[in-house]
C-alpha positions as CSV (number, residue, x, y, z in Angstrom):
1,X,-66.9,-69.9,119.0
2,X,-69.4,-69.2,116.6
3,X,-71.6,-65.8,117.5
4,X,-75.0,-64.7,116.0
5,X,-75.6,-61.3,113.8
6,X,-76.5,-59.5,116.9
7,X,-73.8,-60.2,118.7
8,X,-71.4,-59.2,115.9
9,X,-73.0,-55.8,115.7
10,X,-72.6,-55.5,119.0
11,X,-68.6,-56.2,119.0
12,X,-68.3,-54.4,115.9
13,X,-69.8,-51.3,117.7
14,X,-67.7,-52.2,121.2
15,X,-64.7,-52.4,118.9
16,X,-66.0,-49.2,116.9
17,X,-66.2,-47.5,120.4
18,X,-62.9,-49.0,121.9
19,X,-61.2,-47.2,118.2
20,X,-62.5,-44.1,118.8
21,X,-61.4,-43.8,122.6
22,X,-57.8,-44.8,121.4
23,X,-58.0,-42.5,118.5
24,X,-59.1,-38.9,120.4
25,X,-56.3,-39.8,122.8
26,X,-54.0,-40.6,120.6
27,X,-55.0,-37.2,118.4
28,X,-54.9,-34.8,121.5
29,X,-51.6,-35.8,123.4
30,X,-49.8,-37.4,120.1
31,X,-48.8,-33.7,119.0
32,X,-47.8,-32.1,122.1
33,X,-45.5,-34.8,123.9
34,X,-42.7,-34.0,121.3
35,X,-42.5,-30.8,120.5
36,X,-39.6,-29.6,117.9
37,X,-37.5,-27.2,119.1
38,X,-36.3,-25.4,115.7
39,X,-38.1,-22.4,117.2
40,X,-37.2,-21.8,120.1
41,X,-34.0,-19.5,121.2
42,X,-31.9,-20.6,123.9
43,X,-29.5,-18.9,125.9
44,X,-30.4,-15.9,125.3
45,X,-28.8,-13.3,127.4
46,X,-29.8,-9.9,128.5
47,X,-28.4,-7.2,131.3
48,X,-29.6,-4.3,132.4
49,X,-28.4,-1.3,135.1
50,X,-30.0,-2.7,138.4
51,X,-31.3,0.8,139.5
52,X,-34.3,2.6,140.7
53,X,-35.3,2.7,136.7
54,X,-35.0,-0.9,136.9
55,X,-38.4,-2.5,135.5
56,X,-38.4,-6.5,135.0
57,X,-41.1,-6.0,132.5
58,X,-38.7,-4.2,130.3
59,X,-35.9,-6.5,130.3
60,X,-38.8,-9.6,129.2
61,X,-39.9,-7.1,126.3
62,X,-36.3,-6.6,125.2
63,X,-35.8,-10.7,125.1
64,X,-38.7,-11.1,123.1
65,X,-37.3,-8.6,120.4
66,X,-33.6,-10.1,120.5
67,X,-35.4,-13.7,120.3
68,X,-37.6,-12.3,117.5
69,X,-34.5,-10.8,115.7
70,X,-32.1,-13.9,116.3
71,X,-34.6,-16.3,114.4
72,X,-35.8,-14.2,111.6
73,X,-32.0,-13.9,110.7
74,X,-31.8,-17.9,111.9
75,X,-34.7,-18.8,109.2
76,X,-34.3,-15.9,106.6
77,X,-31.9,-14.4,104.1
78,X,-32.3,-10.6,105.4
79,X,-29.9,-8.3,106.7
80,X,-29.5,-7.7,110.7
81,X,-30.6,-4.0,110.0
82,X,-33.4,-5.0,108.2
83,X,-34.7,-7.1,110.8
84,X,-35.3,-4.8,113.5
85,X,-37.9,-3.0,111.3
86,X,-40.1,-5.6,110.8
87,X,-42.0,-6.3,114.1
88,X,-43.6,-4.5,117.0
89,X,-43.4,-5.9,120.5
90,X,-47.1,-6.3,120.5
91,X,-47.1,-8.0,116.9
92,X,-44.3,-10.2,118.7
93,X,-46.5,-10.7,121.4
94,X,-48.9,-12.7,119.3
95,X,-46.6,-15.0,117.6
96,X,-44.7,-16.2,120.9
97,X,-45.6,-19.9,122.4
98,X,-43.8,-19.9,125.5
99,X,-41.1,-18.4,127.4
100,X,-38.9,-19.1,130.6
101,X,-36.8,-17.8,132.5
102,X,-33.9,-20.2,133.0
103,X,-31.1,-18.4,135.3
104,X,-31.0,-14.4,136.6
105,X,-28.3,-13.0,138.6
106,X,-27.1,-9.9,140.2
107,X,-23.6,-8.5,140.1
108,X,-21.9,-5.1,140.7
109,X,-25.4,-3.6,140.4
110,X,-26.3,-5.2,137.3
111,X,-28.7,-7.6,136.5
112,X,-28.1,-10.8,134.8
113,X,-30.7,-12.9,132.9
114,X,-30.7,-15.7,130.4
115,X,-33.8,-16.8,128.8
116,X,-36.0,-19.1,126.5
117,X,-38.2,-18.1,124.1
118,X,-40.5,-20.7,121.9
119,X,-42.2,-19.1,118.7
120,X,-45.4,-20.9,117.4
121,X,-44.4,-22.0,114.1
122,X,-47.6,-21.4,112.4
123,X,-48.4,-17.6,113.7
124,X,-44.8,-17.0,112.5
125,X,-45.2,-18.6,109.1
126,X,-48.4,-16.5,108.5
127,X,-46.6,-13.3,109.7
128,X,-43.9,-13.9,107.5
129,X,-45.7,-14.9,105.0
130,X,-48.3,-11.6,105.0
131,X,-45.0,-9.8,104.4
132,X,-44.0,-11.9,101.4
133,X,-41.0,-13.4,103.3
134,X,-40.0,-16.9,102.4
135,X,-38.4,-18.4,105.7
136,X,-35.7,-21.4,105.3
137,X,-35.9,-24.8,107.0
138,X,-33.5,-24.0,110.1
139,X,-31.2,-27.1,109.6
140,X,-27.6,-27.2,111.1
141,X,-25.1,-28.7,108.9
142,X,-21.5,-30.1,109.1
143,X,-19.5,-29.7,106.4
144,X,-15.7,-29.1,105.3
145,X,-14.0,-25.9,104.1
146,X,-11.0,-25.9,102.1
147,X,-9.5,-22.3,102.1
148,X,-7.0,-21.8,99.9
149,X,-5.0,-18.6,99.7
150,X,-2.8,-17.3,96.6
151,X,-0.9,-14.1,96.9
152,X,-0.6,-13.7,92.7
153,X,2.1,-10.3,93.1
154,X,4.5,-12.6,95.3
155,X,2.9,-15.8,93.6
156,X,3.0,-17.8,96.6
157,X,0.6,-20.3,97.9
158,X,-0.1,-19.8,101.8
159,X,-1.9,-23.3,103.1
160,X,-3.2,-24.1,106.6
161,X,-0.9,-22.4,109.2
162,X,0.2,-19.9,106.6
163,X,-3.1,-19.2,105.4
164,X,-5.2,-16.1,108.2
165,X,-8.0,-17.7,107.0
166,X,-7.8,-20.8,107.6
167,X,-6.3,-20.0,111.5
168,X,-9.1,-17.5,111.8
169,X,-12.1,-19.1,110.0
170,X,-13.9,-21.1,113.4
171,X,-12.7,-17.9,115.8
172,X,-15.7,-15.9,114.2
173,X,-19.3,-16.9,114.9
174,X,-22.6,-15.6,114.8
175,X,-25.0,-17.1,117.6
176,X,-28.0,-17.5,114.5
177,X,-25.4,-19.4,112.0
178,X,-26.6,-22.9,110.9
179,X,-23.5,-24.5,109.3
180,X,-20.8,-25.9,111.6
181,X,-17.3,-26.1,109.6
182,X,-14.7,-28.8,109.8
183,X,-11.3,-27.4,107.9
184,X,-8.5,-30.4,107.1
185,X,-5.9,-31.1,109.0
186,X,-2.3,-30.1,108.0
187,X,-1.5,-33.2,105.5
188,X,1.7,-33.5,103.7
189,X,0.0,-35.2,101.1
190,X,-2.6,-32.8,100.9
191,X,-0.1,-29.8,100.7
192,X,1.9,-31.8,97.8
193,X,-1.0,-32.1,95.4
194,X,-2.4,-28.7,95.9
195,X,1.1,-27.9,94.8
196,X,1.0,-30.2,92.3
197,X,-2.1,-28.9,90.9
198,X,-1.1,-25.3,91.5
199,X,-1.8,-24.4,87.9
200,X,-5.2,-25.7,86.9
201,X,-6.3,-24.8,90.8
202,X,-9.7,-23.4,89.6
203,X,-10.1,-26.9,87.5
204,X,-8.9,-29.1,90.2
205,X,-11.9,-31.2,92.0
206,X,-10.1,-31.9,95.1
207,X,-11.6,-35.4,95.5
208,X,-8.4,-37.1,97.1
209,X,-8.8,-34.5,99.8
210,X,-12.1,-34.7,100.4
211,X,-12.3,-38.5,100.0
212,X,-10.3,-38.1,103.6
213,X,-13.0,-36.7,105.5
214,X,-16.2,-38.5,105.7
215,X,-18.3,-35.8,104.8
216,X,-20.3,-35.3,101.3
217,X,-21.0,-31.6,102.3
218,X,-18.4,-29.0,101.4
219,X,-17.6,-25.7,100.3
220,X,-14.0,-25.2,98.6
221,X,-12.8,-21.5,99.2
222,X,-9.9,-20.1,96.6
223,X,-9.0,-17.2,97.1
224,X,-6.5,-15.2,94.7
225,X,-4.9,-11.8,96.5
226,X,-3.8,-8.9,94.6
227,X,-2.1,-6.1,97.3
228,X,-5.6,-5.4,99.0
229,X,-7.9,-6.8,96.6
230,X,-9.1,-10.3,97.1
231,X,-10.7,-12.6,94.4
232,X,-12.9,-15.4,96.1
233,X,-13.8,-18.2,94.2
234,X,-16.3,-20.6,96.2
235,X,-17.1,-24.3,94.8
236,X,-20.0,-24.7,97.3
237,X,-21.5,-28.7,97.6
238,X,-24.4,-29.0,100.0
239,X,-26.9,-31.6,99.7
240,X,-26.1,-32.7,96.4
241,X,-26.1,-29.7,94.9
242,X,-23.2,-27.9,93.1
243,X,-23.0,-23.8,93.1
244,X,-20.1,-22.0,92.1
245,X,-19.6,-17.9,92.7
246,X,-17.5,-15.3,92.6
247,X,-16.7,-12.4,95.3
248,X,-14.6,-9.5,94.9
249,X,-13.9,-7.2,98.1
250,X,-11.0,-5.3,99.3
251,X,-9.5,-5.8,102.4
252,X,-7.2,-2.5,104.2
253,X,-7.0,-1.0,107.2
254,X,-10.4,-0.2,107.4
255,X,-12.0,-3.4,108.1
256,X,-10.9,-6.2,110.1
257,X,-10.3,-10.5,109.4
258,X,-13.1,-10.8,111.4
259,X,-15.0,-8.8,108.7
260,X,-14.2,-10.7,106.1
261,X,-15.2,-14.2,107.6
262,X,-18.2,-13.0,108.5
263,X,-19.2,-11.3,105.0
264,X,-17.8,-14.7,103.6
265,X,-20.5,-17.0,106.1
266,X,-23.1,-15.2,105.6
267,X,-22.5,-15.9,101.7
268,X,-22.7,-19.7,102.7
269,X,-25.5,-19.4,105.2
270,X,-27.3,-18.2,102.3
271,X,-26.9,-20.5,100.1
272,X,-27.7,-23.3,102.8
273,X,-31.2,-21.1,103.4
274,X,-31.8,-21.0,99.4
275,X,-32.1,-24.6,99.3
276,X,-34.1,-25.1,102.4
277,X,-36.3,-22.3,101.8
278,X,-40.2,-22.9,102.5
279,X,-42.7,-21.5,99.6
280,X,-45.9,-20.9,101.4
281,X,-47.7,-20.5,97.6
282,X,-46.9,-24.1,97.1
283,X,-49.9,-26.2,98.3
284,X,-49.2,-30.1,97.8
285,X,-51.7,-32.3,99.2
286,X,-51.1,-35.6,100.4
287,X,-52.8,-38.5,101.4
288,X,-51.8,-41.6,103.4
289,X,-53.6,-44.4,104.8
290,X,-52.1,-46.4,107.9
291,X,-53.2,-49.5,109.4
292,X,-56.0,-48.2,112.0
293,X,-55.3,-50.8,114.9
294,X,-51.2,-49.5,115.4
295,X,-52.0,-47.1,117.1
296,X,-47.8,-46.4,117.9
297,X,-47.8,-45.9,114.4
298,X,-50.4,-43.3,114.5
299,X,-48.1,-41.6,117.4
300,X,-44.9,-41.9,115.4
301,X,-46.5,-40.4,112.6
302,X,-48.4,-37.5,113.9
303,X,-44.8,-36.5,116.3
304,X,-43.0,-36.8,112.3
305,X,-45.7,-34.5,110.2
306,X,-45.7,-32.1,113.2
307,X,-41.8,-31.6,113.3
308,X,-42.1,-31.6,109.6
309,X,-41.3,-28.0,108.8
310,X,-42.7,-27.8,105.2
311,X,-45.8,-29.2,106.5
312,X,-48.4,-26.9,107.0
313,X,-50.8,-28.5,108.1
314,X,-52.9,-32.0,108.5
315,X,-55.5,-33.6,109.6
316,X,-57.6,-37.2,110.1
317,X,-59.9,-37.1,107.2
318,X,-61.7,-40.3,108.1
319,X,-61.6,-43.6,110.2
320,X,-62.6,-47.1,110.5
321,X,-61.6,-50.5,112.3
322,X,-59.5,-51.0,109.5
323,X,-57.7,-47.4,108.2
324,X,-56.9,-44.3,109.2
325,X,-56.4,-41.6,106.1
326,X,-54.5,-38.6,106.8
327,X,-55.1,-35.2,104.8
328,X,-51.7,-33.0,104.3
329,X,-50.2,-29.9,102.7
330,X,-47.3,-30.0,102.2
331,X,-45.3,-26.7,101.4
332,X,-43.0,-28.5,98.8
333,X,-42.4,-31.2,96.1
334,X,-43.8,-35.0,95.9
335,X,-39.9,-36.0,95.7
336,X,-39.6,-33.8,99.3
337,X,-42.1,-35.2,100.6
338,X,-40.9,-38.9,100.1
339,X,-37.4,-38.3,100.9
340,X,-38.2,-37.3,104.4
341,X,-39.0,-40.3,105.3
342,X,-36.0,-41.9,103.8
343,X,-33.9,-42.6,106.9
344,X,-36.2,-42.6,109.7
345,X,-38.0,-46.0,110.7
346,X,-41.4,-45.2,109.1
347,X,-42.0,-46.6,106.1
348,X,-43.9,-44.5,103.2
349,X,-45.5,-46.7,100.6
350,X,-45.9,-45.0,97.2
351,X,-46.8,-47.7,94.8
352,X,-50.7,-47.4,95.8
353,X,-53.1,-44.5,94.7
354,X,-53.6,-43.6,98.6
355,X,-49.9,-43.5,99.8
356,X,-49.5,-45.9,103.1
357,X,-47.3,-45.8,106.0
358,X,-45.9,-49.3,107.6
């Protein structure tokens, strides 16, 4: 069919139209169909005296500040104490997105109530950010622990059942913890080469343990006992990266196993934080160009930048029948960037000036 000049304007502006109906639909409900939950604390429970000083209101004010609390200490490196200075109910007002209230209960003149409580990721980055706080990236992560415990006046090696820490280590949990530990199972073959490497223990890689478990990430705990005095030596692996510290604390009557653990996972969790951590002061802008007419793939990639945390923010920068070109910052490196698209299915092309998605 062969068509005149006019009537190719005419389909060029039909199609023109048809693109920009697709495209403000696409832009308005793309973003808020998936939302990422990273944000949001769940099964949050609070109880109060049901009384004649019983007032709902207060009990929704007092989830909001444990919500609050439980993801600054989820997405941040400071202390528990430390966190309850830093916001005011109204200040945590403003940075709250939603919240529900998903079961409530009365017993023995008590009320019962577990909630929901959504942050918006931006108002919180901003906060956090006026107060010079660098939050982390709130990725769980499965790794293994190897505790090993040397009693050096006795000089004994206690392993697995003999060992309180490794019988005690998944007892002790903190509801805002990010890494989920998986400790080996009692192997006589793993027993007869820690022997066998008793000597050079602090040298000794541990790869024919680890090799067992299919899991790159791990964190080998040594730790040497003198009477009450414990030397930790921690060989920590997490995504690729290899940290190795020292901890010295004293264990008596005064504090408890449970104490221990704890102090000794919040080390970890720190680490994990460290290397997620998102730097507001690093602006990295971005372009990519996608193919104008897959419109899935405009979806797919507007749901991924959004539940990107290190991306700040983006936009559509300009459109035609034939490309649509994106405008990010991103609150990381180039290298970041591209590897979060490593394993999911869209493609990110780098070998063009304008970066393109397929």
């Amino acid at each position: 069919m062969v068509f005149t000049f006019k009537q190719k304007i005419k389909i060029n502006i039909l199609t023109y139209i048809l693109f920009l109906f697709f495209l403000v639909i696409f832009t308005k409900f793309s973003t808020i169909s998936v939302k990422a939950n990273t944000y949001k604390i769940e099964d949050l429970e609070i109880s109060k005296p049901y009384d004649n000083n019983f007032n709902k209101e207060a009990v929704i004010d007092k989830a909001f500040e444990k919500a609050f609390e439980l993801l600054l200490l989820k997405i941040t490196t400071i202390e528990e104490d430390e966190v309850k200075k830093l916001a005011d109910l109204k200040t945590i007002y403003g940075l709250i997105e939603a919240f529900a209230i998903v079961d409530e209960k009365f017993i023995d003149n008590k009320y019962f109530s577990k909630f929901e409580v959504e942050f918006n990721k931006k108002q919180l980055f901003k906060y956090l950010e006026k107060k010079n706080i660098f939050p982390s990236v709130p990725k769980q992560k499965k790794l293994l622990l190897v505790p090993i415990l040397i009693n050096n006046k006795e000089n004994k090696l206690l392993l697995f059942s003999e060992n309180s820490f490794y019988l005690n280590w998944n007892k002790f949990d903190k509801k805002y913890f990010l890494l989920d530990y998986i400790l080996p199972n009692e192997d006589i073959e793993d027993i007869n080469l820690i022997k066998k490497n008793i000597n050079v223990i602090e040298q000794y890689d541990f790869k024919e343990i680890i090799s067992k478990y299919a899991i790159k990430d791990h964190i080998i705990l040594i730790l040497f006992q003198n009477e009450n005095t414990y030397n930790a030596l921690m060989k920590i692996n997490l995504n690729e990266k290899s940290i190795i510290q020292n901890k010295k604390f004293i264990w008596n009557e005064n504090q408890s196993i449970e104490n221990i653990i704890t102090s000794l996972k919040l080390e970890f969790e720190n680490q994990w934080k460290n290397l997620n951590i998102i730097n507001a002061s690093i602006k990295l802008p971005i372009t990519l160009s996608l193919d104008s007419k897959d419109y899935k793939l405009a979806q797919k990639l507007e749901q991924k930048l959004y539940n990107l945390d290190l991306v700040s923010s983006y936009y559509i920068d300009s459109f035609s029948n034939e490309k649509i070109i994106y405008k990010i910052i991103y609150n990381n490196s180039p290298d970041k960037f591209i590897n979060e698209f490593k394993d999911g299915d869209i493609k990110l092309n780098t070998n063009t000036k304008i970066w393109g998605i397929e």
